[in-house]
N, C-alpha and C positions, 0 to 999 in steps of 0.2 A: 519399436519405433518411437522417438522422441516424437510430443505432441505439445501444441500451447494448451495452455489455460489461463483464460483470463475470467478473476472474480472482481467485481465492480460492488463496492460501497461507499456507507455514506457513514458520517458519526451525527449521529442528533445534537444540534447546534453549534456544531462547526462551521467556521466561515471560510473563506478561498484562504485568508489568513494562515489560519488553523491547520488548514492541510499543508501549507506552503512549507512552515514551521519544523511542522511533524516531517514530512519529507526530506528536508534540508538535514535536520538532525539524525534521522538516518544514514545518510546519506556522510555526513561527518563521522559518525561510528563506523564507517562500513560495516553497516548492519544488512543493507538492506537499501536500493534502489526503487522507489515506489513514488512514482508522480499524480502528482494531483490533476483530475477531469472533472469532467462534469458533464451533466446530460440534463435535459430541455432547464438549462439554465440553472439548477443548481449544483454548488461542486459535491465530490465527491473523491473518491480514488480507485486507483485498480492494483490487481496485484497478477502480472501475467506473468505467468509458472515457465521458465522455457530449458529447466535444468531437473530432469526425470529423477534427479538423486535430493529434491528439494523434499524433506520431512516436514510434517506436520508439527514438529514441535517448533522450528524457525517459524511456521508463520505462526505460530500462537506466540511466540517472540516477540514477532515483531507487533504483531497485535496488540498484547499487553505494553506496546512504547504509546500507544496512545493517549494519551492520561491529560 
């Protein structure tokens, strides 16, 4: 049975900017669809798994785009 998973972070000193950026660029490579949130006001991102065939090595992918 397909299942969500959603994992919710932050990068230390990232600003809404920062995530805006990184997401956008993703999102231009079709790498990778991952939107910027935020919780009691500061941003953040999630990364909500909804494709049972998604490897661990994609998100350390995409992980490693964040620089």
């Amino acid at each position: 049975e397909p299942m969500l998973s959603v994992v919710v972070f932050e990068r230390i000193g990232w600003q809404l900017a920062d995530y805006e950026r990184w997401s956008n660029g993703l999102l231009e490579s079709q790498l990778a669809f991952v939107v910027p949130s935020s919780h009691a006001g500061k941003p953040n991102t999630r990364f909500a798994i909804v494709n049972p065939e998604t490897s661990f090595e994609l998100l350390v992918q995409i992980l490693d785009t964040m620089k």
